[in-house]
Rosetta silent file (secondary structure, phi, psi, omega in degrees, C-alpha in Angstrom):
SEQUENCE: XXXXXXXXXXXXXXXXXXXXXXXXXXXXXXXXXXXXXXXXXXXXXXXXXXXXX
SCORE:     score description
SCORE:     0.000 S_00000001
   1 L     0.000  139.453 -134.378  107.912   20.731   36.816 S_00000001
   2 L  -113.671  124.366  176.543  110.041   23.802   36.829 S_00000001
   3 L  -103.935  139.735  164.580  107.819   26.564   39.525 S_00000001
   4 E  -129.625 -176.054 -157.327  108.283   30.088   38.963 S_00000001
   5 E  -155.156  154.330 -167.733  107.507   32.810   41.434 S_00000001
   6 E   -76.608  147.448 -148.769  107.904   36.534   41.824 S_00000001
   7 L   -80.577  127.353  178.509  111.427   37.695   42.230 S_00000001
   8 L   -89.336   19.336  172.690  111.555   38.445   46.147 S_00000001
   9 L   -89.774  -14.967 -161.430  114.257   40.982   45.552 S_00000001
  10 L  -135.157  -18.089 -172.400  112.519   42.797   43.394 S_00000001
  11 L    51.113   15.839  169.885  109.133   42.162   43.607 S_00000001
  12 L   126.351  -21.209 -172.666  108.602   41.608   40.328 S_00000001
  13 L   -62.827  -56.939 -173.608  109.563   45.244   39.157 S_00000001
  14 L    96.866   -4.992  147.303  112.405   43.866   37.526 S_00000001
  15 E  -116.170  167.689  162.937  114.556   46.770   38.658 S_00000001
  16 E  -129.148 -176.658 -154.652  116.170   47.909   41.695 S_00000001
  17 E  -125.037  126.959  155.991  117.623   51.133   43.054 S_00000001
  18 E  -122.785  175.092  -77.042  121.648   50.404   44.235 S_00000001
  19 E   179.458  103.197  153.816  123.768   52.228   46.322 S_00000001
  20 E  -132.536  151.688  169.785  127.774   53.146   45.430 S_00000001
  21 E  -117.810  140.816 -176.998  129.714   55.044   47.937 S_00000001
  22 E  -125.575  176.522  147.546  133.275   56.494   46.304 S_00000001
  23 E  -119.749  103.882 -160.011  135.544   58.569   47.490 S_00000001
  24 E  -121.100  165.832 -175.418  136.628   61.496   44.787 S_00000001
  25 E   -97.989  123.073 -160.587  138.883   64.436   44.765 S_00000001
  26 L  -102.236 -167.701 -170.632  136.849   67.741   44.571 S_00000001
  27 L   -58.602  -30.378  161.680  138.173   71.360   42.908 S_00000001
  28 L   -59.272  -15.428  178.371  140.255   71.807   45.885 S_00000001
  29 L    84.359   -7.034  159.769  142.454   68.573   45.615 S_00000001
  30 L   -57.995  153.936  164.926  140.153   67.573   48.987 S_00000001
  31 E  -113.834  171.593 -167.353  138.787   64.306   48.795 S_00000001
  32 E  -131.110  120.300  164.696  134.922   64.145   49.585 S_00000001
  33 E   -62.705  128.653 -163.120  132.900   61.150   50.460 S_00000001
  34 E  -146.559  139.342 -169.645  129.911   60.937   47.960 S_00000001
  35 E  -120.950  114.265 -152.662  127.322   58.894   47.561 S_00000001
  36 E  -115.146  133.293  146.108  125.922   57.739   43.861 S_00000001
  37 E  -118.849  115.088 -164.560  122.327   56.305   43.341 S_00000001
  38 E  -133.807  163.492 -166.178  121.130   54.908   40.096 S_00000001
  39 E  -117.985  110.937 -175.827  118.627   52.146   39.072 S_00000001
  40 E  -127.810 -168.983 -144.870  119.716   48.831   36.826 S_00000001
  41 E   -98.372  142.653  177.031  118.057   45.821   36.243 S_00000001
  42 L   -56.876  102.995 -147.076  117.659   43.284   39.450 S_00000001
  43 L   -72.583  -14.697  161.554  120.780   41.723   40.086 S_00000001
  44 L   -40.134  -91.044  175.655  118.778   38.558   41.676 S_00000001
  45 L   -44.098  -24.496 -175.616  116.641   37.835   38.777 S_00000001
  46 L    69.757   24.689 -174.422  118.428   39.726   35.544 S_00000001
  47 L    91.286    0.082  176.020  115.542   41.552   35.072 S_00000001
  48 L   -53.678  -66.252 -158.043  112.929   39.107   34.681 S_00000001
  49 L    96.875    6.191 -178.621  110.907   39.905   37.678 S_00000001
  50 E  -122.421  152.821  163.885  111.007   36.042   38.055 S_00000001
  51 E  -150.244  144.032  178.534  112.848   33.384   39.601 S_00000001
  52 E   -80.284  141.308  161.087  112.867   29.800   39.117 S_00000001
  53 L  -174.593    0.000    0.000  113.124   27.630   42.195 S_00000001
């Protein structure tokens, strides 16, 4: 029997909030460390909000 259980990465929300840090070139030709946050689907789980185990 296959148990499923709430995704503990996610906690069942089925998304999470990541994190990218870049480094880009601003109007000046400086470059500026910047920091991007956006929300995609839980990369444990794929979006379920589940995991088999």
């Amino acid at each position: 029997m296959v148990d499923t259980q709430v995704c503990p990465a996610c906690g069942g929300g089925r998304l999470t909030e990541k994190t990218e840090h870049t480094v880009e070139t601003d109007s000046r030709g400086d470059q500026v460390a910047r920091v991007h946050r956006y929300v995609s689907p839980c990369g444990r789980c794929g979006g379920a909000g589940e995991v088999t185990g």
